[in-house]
N, C-alpha and C positions, 0 to 999 in steps of 0.2 A: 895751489902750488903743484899739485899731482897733474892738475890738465895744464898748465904749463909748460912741466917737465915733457910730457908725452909728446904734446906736440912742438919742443925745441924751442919753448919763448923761452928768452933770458929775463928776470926780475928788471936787472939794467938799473939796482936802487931803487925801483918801486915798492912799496908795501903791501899786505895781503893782510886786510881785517879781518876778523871773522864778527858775523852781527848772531848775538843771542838776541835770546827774549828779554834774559838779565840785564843786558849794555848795551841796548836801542838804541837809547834815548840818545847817550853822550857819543855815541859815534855817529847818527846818525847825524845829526845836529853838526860835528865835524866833517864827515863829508859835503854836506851843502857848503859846509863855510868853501872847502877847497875847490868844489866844482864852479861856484860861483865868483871865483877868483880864477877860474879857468883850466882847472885838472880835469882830466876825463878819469868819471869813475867805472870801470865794472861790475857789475853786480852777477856772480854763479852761482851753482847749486851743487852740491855732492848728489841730490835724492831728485833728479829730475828738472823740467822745468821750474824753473825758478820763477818765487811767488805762489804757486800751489800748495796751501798747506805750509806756509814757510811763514817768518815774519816781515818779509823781503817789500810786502804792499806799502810797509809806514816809510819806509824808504821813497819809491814812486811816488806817494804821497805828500811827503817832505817837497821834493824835488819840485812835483807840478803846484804846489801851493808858493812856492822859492820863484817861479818862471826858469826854472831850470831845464832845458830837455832831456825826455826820454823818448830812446829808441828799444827797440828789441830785436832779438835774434834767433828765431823760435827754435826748442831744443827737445828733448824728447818728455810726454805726460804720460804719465800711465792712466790719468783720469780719459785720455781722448785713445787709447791704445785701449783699453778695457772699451769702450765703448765700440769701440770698431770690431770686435774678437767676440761681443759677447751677445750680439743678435738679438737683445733687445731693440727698442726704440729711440730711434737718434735725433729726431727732428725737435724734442724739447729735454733737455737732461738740467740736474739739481746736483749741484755737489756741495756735500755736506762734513764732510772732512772727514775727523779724525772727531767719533762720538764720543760721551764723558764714557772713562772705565768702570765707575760704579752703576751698580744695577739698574736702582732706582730713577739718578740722572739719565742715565742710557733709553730704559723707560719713555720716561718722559718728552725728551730728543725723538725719540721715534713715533711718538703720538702725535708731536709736531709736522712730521713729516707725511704723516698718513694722506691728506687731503689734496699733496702736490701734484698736479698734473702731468706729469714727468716722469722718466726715468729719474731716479737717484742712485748716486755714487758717493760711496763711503768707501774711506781708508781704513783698515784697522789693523790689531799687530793679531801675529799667528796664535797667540797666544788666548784671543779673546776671540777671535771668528768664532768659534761654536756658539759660545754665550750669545754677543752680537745676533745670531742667524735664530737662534732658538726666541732670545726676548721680542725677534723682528716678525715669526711665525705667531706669537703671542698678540701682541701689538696690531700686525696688519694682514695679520690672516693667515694660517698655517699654508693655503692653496697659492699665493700670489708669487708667481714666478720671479727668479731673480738666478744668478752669474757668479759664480767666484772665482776669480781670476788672483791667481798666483806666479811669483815669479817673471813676469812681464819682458818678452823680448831676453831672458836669459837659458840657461841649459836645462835646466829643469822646470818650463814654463804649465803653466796646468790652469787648463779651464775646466770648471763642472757648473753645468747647469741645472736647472731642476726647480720642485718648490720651495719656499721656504722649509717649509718642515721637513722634507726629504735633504735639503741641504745641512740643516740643523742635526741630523742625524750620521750623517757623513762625518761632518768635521768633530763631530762628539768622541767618534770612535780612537782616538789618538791624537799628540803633538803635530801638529804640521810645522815647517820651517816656510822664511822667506817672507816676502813682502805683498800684503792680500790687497787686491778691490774687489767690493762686493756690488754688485748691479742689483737695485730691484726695480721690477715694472712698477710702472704707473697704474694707479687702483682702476679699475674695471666698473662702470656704474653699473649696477644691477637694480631691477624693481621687485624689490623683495618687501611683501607687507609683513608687519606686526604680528598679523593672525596668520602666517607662514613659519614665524620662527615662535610664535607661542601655541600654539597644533605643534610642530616637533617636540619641543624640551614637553608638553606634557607626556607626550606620546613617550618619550624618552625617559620619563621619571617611572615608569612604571617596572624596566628594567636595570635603571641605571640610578648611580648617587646622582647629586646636583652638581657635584664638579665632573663629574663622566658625562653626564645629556650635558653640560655645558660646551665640555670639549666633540660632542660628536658633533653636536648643530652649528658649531663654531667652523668646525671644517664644512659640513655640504652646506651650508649659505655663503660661506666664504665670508665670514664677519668676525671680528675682531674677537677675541675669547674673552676679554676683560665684560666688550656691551653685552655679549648672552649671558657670561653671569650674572651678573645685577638686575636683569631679565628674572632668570631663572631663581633669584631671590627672592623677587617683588613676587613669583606666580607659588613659590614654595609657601612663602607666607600669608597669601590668602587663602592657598590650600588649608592649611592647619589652622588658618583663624573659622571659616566654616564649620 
């Protein structure tokens, strides 16, 4: 109704639905009836491109399984505006949306993600980008580069780039407002033997607990903190079985 107003449409007796997650089903299901009786439908977005992150696809989908046509009208994406601004790698990108807000699912979502050959792009709310940035330097490496782009094409627009873990520490320090993408690079193959990160954590238990040598040889291999622990388990526990 507000882009509308702005740009002088009149309604003219047209309606404006709005589609939840909750009322998909029976509005959607009513639009096909009228488009296929010959109304043109619109479909907009308040938060961007529309369909990004929205539930606007089951729609398109309804439609092309209907033989209905869809056209489009491309409009602004913060997922292709972050990737332009954030100087990562643009030639393969992975967008992964909006991650679970609990730890453990978020976790998990991101060990999934680890293997992707891509840039990945995640949305999250300002409120969780630290957590997000810290369980991501946990997960896929405290070293592996990555973007946080805030506020996108508005007045207080903000990129920082950096590593995970440097980035993790930044957004710890306080509330940020606004609306975040998070860019991380694509994993880096490296030839790192066994008998490279098992020579470190020994060499490291001599001055350090086993969750400190975890966390150090987790960062100079650039390997995952969770696999050197369980490492560093398996080599503590033959230590003391000897």
């Amino acid at each position: 109704r507000k882009l509308l107003e702005i740009h002088g449409v009149p309604l003219a007796g047209r309606r404006i639905e709005a589609l939840h997650e909750h009322t998909k089903s029976s509005l959607i299901d009513r639009l096909i009836t009228q488009a296929k009786q010959g109304a043109s439908v619109a479909y907009a977005s308040e938060a961007g491109m529309p369909l990004i992150a929205d539930p606007g696809f089951e729609l398109v989908r309804s439609a092309r399984e209907a033989n209905v046509a869809v056209t489009c009208a491309p409009g602004p994406s913060a997922v292709l505006t972050a990737l332009v601004v954030g100087g990562l790698p643009t030639d393969a990108f992975h967008f992964a949306g909006f991650l679970p807000a609990s730890t453990g699912s978020r976790k998990k979502a991101l060990t999934a993600l680890m293997a992707i050959p891509a840039t990945v792009v995640i949305y999250e709310s300002p409120k969780r980008v630290g957590a997000l940035l810290q369980d991501a330097a946990e997960i896929l490496g405290p070293s592996r580069k990555a973007v946080v782009c805030r506020e996108l094409t508005k007045r207080f627009e903000e990129t920082q780039q950096g590593s995970l873990a440097e980035l993790a520490t930044y957004y710890q320090k306080g509330a940020v407002k606004g609306e975040i993408v998070v860019l991380i690079d694509r994993r880096k193959e490296k030839v790192i033997s066994p008998k490279d990160i098992d020579d470190s954590l020994t060499a490291a238990f001599k001055e350090m607990s086993i969750k400190d040598a975890s966390a150090f040889v987790s960062e100079t291999f650039d390997v995952p903190r969770r696999q050197i622990y369980q490492r560093a388990l398996t080599l503590a526990n033959k230590r003391n079985s000897n």
